[in-house]
mmCIF file as gemmi writes it, N, C-alpha and C atoms, coordinates in Angstrom:
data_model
loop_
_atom_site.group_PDB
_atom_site.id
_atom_site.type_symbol
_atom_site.label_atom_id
_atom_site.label_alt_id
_atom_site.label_comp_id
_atom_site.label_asym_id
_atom_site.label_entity_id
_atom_site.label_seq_id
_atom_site.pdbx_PDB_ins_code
_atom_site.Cartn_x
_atom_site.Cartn_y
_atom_site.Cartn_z
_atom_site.occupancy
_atom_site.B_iso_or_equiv
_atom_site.pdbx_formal_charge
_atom_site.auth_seq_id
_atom_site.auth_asym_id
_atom_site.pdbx_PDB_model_num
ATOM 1 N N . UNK Axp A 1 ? -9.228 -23.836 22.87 1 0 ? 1 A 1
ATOM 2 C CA . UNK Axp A 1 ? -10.464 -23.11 23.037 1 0 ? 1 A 1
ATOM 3 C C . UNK Axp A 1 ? -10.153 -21.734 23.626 1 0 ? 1 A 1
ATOM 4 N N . UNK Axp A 2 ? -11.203 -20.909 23.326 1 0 ? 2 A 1
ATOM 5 C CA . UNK Axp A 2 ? -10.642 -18.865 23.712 1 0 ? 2 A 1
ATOM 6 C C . UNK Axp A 2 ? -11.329 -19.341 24.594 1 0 ? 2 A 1
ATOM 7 N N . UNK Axp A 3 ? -10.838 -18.153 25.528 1 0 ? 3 A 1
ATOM 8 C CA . UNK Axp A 3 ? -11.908 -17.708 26.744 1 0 ? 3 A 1
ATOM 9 C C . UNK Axp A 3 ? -12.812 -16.545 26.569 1 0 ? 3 A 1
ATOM 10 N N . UNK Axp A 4 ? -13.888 -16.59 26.897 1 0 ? 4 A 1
ATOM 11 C CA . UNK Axp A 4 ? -14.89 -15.029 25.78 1 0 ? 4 A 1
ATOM 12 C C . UNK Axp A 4 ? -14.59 -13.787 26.671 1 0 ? 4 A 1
ATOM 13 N N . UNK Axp A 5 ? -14.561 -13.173 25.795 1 0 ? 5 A 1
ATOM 14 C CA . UNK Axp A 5 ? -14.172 -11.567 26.353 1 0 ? 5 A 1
ATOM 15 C C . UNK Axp A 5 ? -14.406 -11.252 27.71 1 0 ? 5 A 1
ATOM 16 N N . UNK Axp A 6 ? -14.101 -10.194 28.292 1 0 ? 6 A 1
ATOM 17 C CA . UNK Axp A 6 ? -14.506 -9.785 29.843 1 0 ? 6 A 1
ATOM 18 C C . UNK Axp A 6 ? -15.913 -9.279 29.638 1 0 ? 6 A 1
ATOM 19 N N . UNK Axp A 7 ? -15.96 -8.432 28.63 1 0 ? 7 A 1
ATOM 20 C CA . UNK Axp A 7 ? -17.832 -7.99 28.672 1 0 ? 7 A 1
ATOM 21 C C . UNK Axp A 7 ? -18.818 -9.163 29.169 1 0 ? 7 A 1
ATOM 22 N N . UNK Axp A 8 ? -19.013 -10.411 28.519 1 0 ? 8 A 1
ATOM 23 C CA . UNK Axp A 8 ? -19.344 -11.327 28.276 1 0 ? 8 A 1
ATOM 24 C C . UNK Axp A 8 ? -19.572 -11.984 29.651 1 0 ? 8 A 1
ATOM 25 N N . UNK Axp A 9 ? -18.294 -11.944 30.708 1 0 ? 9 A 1
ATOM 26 C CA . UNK Axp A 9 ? -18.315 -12.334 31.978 1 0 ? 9 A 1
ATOM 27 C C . UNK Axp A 9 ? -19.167 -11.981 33.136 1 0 ? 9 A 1
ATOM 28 N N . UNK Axp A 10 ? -18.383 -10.549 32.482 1 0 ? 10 A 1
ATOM 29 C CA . UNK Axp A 10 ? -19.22 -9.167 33.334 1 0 ? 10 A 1
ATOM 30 C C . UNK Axp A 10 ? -20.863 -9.459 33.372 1 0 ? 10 A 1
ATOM 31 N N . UNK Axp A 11 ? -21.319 -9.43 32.1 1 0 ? 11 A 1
ATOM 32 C CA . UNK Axp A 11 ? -22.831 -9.688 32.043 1 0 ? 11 A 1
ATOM 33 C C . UNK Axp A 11 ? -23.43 -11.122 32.048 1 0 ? 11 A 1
ATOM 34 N N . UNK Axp A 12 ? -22.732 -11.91 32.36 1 0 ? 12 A 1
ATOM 35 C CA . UNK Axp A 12 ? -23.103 -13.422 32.669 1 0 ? 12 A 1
ATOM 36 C C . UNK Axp A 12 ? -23.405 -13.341 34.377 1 0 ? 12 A 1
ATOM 37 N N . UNK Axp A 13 ? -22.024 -12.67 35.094 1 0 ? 13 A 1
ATOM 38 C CA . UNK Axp A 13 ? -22.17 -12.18 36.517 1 0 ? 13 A 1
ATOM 39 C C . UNK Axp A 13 ? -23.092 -11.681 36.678 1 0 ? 13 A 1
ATOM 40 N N . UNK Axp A 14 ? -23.782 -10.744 36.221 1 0 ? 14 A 1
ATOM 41 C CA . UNK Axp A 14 ? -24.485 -9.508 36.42 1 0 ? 14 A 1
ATOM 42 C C . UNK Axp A 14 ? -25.804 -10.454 36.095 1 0 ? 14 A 1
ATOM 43 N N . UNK Axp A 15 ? -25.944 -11.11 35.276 1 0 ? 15 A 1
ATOM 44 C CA . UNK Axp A 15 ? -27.599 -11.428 34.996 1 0 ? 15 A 1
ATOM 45 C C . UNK Axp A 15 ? -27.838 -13.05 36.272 1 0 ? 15 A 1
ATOM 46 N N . UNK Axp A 16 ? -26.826 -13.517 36.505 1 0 ? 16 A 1
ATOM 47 C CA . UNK Axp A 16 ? -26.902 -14.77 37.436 1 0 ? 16 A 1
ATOM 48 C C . UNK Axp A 16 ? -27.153 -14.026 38.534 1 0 ? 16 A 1
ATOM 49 N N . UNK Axp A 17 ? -26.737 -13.124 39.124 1 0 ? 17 A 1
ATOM 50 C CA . UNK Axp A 17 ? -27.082 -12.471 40.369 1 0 ? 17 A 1
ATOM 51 C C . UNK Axp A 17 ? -28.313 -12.099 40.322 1 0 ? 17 A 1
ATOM 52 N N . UNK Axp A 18 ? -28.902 -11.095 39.168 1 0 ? 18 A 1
ATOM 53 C CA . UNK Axp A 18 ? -30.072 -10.944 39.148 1 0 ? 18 A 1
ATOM 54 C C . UNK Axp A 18 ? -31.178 -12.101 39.451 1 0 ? 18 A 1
ATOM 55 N N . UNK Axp A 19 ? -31.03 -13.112 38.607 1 0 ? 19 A 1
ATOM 56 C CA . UNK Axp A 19 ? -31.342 -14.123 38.68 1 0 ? 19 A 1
ATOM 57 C C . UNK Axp A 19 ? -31.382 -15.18 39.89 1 0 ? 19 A 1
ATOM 58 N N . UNK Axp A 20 ? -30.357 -14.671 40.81 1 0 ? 20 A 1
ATOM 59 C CA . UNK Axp A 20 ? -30.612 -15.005 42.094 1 0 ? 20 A 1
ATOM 60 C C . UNK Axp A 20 ? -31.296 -14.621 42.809 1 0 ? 20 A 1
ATOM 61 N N . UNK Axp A 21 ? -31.286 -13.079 42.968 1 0 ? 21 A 1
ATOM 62 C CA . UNK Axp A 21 ? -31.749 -12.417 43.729 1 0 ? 21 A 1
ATOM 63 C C . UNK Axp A 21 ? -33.301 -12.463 43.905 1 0 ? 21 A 1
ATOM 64 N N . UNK Axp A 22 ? -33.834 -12.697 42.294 1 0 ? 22 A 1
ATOM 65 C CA . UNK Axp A 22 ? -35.02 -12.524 41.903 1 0 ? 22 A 1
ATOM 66 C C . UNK Axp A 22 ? -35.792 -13.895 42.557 1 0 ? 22 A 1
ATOM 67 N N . UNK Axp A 23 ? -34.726 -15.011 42.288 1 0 ? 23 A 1
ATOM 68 C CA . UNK Axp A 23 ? -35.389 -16.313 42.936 1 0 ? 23 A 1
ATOM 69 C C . UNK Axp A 23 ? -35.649 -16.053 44.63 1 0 ? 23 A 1
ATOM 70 N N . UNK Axp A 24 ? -34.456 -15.773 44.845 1 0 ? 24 A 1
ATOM 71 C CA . UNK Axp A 24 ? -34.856 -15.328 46.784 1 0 ? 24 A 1
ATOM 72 C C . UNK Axp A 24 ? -36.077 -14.741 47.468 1 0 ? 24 A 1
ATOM 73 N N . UNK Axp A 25 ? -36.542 -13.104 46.454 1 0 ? 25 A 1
ATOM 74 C CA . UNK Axp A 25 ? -37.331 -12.689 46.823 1 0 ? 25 A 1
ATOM 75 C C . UNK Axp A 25 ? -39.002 -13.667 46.488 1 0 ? 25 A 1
ATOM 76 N N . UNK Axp A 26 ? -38.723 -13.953 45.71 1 0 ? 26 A 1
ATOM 77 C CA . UNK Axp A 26 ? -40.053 -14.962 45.645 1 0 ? 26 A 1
ATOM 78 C C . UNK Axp A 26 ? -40.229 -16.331 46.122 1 0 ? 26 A 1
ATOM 79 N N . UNK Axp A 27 ? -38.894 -16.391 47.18 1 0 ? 27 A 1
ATOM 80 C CA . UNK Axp A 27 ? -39.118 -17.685 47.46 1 0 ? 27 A 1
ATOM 81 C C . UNK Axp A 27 ? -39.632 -17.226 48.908 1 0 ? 27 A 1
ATOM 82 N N . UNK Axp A 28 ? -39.042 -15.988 49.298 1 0 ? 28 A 1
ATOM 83 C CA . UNK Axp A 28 ? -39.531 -14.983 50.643 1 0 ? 28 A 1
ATOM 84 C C . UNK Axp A 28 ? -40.77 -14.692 50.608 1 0 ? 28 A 1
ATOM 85 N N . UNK Axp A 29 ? -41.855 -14.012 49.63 1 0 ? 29 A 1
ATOM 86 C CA . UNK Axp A 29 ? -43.005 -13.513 49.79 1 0 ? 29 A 1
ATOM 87 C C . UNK Axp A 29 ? -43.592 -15.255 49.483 1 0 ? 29 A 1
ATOM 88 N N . UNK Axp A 30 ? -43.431 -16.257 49.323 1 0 ? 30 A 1
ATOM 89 C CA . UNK Axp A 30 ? -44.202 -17.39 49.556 1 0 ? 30 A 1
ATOM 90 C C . UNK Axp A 30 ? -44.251 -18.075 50.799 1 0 ? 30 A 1
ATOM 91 N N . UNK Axp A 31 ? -43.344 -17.679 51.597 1 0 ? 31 A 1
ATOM 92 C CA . UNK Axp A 31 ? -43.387 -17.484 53.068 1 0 ? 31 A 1
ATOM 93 C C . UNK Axp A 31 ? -43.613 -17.304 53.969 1 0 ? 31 A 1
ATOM 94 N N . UNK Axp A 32 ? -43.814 -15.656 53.602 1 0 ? 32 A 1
ATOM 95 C CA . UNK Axp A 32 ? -44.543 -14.792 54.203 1 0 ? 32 A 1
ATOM 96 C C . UNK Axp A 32 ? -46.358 -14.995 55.005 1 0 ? 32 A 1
ATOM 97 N N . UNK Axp A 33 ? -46.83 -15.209 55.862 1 0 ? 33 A 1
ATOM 98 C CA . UNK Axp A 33 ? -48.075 -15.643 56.101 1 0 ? 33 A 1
ATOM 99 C C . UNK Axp A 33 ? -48.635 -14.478 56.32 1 0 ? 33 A 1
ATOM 100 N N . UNK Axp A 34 ? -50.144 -14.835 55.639 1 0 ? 34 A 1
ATOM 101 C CA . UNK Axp A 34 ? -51.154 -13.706 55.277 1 0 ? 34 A 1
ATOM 102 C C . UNK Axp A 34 ? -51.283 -13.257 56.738 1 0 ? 34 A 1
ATOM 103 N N . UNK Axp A 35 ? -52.362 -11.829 56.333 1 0 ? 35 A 1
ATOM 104 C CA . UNK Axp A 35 ? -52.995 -11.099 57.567 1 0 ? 35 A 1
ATOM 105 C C . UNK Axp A 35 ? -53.583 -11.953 58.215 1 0 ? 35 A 1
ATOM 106 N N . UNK Axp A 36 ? -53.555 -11.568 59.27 1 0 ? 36 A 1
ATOM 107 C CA . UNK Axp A 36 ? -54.87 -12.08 60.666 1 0 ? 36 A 1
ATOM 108 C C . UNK Axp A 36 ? -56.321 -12.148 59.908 1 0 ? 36 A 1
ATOM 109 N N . UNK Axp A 37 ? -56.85 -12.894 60.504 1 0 ? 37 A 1
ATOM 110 C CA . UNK Axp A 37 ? -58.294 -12.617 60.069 1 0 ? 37 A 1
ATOM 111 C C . UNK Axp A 37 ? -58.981 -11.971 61.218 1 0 ? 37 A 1
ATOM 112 N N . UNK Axp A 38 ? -58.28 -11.474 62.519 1 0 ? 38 A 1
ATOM 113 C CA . UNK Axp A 38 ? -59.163 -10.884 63.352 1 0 ? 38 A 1
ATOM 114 C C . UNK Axp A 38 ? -58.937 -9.386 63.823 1 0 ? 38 A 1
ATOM 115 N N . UNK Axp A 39 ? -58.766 -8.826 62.551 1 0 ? 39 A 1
ATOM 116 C CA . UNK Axp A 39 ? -57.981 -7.502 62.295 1 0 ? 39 A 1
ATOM 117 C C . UNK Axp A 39 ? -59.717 -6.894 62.867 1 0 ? 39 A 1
ATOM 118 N N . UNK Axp A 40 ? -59.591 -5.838 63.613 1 0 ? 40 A 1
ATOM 119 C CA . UNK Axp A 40 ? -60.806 -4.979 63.711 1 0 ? 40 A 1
ATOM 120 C C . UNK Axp A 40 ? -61.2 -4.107 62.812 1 0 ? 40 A 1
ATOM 121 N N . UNK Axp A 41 ? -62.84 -4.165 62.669 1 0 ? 41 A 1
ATOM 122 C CA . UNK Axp A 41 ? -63.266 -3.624 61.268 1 0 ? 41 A 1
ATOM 123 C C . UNK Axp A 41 ? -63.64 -2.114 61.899 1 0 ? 41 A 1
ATOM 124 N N . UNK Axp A 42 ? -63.952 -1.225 61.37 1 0 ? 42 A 1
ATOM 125 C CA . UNK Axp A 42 ? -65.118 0.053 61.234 1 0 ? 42 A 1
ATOM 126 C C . UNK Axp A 42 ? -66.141 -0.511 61.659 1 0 ? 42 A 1
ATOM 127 N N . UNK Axp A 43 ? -66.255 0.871 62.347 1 0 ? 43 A 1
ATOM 128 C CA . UNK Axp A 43 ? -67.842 0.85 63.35 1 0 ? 43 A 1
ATOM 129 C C . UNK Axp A 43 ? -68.602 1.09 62.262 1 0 ? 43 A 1
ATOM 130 N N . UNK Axp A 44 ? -69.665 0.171 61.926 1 0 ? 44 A 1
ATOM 131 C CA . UNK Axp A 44 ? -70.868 0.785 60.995 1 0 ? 44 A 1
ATOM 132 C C . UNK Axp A 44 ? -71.677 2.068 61.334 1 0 ? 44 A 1
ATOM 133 N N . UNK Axp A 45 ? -71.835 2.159 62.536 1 0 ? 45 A 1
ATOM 134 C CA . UNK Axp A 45 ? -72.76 3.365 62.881 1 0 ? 45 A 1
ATOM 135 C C . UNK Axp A 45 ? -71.543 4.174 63.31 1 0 ? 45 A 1
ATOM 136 N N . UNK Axp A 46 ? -71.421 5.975 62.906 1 0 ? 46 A 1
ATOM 137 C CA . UNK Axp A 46 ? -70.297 6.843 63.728 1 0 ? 46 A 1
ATOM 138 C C . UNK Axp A 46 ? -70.27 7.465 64.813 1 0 ? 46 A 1
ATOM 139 N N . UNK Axp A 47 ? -69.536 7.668 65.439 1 0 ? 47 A 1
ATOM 140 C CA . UNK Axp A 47 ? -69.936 8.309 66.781 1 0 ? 47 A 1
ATOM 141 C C . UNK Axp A 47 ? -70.029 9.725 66.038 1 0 ? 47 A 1
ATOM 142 N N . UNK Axp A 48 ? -70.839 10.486 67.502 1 0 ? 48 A 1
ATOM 143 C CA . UNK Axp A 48 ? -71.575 11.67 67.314 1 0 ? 48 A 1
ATOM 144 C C . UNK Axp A 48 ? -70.056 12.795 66.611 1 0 ? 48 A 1
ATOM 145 N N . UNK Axp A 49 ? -70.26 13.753 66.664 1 0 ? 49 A 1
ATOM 146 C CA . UNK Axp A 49 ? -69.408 14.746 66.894 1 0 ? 49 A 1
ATOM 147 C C . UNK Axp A 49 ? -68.417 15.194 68.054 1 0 ? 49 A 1
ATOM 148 N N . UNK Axp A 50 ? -67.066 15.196 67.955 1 0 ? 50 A 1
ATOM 149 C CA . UNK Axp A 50 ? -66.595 15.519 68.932 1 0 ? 50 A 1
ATOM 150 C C . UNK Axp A 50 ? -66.009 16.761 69.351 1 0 ? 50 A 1
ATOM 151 N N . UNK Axp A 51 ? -65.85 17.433 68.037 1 0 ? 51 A 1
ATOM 152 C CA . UNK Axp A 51 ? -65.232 18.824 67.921 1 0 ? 51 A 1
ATOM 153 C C . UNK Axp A 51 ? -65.671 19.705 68.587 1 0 ? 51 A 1
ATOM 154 N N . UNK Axp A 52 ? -65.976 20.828 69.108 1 0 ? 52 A 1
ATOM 155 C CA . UNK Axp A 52 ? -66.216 21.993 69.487 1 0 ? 52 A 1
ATOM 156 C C . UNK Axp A 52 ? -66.115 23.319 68.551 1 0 ? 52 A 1
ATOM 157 N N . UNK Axp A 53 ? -67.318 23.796 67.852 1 0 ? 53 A 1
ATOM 158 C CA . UNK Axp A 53 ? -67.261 24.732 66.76 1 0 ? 53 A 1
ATOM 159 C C . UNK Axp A 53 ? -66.433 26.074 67.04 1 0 ? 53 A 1
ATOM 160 N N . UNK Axp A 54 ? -65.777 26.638 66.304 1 0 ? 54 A 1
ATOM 161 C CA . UNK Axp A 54 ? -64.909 27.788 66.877 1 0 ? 54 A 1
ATOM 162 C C . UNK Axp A 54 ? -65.994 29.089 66.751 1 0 ? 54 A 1
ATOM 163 N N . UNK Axp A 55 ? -65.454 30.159 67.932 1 0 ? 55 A 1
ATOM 164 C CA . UNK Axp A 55 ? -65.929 31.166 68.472 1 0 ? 55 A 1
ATOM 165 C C . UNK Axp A 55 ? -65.623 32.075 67.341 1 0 ? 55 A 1
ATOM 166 N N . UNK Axp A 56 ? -65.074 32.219 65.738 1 0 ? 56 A 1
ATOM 167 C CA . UNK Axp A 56 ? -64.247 33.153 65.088 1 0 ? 56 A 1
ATOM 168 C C . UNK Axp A 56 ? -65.856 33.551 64.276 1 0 ? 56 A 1
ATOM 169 N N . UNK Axp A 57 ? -65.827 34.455 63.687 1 0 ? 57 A 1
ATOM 170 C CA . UNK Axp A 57 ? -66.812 35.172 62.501 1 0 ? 57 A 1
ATOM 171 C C . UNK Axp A 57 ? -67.199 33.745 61.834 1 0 ? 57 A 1
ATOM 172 N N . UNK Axp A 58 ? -68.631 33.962 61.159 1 0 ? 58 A 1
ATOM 173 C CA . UNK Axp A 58 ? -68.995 32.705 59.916 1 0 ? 58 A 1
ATOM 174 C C . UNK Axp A 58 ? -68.092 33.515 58.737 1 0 ? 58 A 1
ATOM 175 N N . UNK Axp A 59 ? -67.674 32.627 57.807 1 0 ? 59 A 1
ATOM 176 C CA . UNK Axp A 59 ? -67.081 32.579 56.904 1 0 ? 59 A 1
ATOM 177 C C . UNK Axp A 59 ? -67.884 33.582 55.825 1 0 ? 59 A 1
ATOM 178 N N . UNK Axp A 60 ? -67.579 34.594 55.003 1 0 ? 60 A 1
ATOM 179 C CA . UNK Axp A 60 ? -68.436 35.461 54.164 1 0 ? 60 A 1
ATOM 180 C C . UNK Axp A 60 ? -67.499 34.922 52.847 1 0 ? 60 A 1
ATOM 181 N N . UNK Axp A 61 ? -68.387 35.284 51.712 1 0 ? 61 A 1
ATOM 182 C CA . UNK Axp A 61 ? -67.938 35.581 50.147 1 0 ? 61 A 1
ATOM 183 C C . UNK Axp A 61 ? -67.257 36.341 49.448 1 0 ? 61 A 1
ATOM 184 N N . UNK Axp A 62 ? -67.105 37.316 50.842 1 0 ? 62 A 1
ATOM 185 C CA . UNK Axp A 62 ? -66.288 38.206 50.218 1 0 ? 62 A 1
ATOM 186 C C . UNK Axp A 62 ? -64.722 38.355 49.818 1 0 ? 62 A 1
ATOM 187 N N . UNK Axp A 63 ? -63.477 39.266 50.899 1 0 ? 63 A 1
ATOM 188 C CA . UNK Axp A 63 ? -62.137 39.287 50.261 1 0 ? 63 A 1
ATOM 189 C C . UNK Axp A 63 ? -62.337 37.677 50.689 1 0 ? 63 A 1
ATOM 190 N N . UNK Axp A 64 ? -60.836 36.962 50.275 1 0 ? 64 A 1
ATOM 191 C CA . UNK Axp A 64 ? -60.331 35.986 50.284 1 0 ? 64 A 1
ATOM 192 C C . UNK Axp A 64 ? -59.382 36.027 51.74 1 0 ? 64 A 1
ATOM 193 N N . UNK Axp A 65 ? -58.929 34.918 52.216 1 0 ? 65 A 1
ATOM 194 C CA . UNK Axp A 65 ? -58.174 35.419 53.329 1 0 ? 65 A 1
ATOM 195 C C . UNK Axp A 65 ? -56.845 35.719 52.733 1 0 ? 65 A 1
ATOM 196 N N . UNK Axp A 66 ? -56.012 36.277 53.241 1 0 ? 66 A 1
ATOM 197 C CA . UNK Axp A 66 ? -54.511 36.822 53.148 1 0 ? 66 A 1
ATOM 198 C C . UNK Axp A 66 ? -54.398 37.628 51.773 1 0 ? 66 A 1
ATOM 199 N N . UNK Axp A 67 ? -55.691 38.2 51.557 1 0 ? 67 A 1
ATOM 200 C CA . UNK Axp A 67 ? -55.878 39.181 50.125 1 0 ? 67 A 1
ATOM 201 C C . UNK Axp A 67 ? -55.862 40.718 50.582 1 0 ? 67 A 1
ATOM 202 N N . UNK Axp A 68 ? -54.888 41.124 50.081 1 0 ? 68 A 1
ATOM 203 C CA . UNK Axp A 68 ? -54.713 42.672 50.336 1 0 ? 68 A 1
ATOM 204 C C . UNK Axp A 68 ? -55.295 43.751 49.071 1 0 ? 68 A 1
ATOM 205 N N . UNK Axp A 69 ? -55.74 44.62 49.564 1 0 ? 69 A 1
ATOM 206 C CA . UNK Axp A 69 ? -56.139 45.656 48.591 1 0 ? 69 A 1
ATOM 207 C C . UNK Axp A 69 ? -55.244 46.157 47.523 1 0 ? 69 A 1
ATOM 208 N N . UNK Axp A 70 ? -55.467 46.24 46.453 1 0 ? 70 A 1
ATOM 209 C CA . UNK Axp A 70 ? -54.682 46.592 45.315 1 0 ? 70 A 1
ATOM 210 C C . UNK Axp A 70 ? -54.35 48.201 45.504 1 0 ? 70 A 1
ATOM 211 N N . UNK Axp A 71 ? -53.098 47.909 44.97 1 0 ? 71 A 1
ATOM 212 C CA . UNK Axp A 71 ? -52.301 49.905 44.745 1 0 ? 71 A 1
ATOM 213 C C . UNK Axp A 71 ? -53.391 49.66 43.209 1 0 ? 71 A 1
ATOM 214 N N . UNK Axp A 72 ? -53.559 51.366 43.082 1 0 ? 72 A 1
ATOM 215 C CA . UNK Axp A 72 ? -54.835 51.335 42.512 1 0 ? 72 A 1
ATOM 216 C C . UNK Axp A 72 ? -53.799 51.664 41.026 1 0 ? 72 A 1
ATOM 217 N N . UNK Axp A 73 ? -52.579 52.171 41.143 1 0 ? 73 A 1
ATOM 218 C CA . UNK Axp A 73 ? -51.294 52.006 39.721 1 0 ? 73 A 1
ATOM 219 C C . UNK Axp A 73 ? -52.143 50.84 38.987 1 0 ? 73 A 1
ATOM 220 N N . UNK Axp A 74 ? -51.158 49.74 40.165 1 0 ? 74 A 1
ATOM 221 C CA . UNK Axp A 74 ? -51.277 48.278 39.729 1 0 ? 74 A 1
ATOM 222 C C . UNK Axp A 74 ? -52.85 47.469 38.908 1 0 ? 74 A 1
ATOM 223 N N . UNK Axp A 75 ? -53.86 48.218 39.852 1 0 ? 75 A 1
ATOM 224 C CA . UNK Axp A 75 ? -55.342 47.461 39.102 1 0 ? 75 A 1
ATOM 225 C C . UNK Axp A 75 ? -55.446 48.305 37.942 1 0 ? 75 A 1
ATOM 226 N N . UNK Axp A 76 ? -54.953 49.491 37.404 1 0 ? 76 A 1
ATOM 227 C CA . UNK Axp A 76 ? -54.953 49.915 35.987 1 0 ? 76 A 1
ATOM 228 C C . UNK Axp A 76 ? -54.374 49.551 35.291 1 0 ? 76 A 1
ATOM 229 N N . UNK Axp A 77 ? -52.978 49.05 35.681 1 0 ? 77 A 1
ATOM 230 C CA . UNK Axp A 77 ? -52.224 48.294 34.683 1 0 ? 77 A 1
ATOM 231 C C . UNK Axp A 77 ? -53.072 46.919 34.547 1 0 ? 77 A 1
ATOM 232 N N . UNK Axp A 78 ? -53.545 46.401 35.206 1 0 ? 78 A 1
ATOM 233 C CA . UNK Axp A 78 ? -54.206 44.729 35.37 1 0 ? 78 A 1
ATOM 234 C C . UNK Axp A 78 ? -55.074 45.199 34.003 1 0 ? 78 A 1
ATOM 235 N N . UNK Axp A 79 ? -55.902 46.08 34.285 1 0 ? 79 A 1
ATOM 236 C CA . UNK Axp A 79 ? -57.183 46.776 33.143 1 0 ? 79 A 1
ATOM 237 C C . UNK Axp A 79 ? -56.743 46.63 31.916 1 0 ? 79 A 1
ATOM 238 N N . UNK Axp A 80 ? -55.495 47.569 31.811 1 0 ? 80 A 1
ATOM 239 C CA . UNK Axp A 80 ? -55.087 47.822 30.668 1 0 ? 80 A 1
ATOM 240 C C . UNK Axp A 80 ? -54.627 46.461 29.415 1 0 ? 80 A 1
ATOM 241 N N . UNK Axp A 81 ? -54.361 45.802 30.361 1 0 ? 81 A 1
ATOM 242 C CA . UNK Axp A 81 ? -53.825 44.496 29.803 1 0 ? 81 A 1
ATOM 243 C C . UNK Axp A 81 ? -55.193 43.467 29.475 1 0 ? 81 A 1
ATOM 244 N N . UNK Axp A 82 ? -55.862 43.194 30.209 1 0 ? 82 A 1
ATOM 245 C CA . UNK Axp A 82 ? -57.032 42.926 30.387 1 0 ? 82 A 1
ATOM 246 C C . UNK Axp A 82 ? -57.836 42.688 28.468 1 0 ? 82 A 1
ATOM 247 N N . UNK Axp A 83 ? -57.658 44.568 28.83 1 0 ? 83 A 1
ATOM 248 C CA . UNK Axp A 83 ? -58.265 44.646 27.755 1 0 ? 83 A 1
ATOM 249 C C . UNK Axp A 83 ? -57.784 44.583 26.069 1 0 ? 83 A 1
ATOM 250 N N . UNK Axp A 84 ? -56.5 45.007 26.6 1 0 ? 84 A 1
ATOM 251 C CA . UNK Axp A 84 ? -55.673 44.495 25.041 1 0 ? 84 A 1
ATOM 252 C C . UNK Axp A 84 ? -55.633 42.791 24.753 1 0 ? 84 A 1
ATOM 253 N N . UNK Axp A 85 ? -56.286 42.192 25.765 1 0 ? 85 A 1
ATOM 254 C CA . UNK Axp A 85 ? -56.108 40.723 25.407 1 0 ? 85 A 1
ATOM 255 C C . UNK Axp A 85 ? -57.646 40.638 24.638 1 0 ? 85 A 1
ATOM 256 N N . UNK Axp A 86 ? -58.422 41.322 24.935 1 0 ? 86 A 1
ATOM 257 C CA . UNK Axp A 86 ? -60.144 41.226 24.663 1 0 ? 86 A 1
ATOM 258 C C . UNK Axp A 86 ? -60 42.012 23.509 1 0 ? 86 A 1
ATOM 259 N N . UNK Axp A 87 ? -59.1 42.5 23.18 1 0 ? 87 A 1
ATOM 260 C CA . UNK Axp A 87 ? -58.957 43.381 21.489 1 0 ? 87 A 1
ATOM 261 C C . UNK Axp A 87 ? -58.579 42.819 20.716 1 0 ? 87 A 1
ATOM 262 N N . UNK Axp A 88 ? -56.941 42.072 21.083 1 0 ? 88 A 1
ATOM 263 C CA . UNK Axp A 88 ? -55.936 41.682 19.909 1 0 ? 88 A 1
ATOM 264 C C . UNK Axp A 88 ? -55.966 40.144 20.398 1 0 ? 88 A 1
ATOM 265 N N . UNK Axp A 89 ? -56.41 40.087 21.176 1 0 ? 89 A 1
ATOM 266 C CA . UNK Axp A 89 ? -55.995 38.481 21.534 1 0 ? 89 A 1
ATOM 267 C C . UNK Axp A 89 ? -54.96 38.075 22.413 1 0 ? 89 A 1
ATOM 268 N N . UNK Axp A 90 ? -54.569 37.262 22.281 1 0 ? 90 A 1
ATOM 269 C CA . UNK Axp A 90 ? -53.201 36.765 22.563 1 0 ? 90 A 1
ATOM 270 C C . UNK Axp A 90 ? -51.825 37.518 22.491 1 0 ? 90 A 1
């Protein structure tokens, strides 16, 4: 009788281990005992507010924060392009 190739071994090893491994972990999470049942829930009603509103300006519509004024070059080139897309397209 032959003995079967080394590939053959190799992946007989390789899938029995798997095969072990796989049995272990599920023999572990059947083990494992569920949550408490006296885990604390959420308050149905919330407490008030605790924050303290900040002293800074109300928020406006206008610039954006960390938005700087355009070099006025640059917003003609923006234009220019702008508009060759509203002509030719793409």
């Amino acid at each position: 009788m032959r003995t079967p190739p080394r590939k053959f071994q190799t992946l007989a090893a390789i899938l029995s281990a798997g095969v072990l491994l796989f049995a272990t972990q599920a023999a572990f999470a059947q083990t494992t005992s569920p949550p408490s049942t006296t885990a604390t829930r959420p308050a149905k009603v919330l407490p008030d507010q605790t924050s303290v509103p900040s002293n800074g300006p109300p928020s406006t519509t206008g610039q954006a924060t960390g938005e700087a004024s355009r070099d006025p070059t640059i917003k003609q080139m923006n234009e220019d392009e702008k508009q060759k897309v509203d002509t030719k397209g793409k």
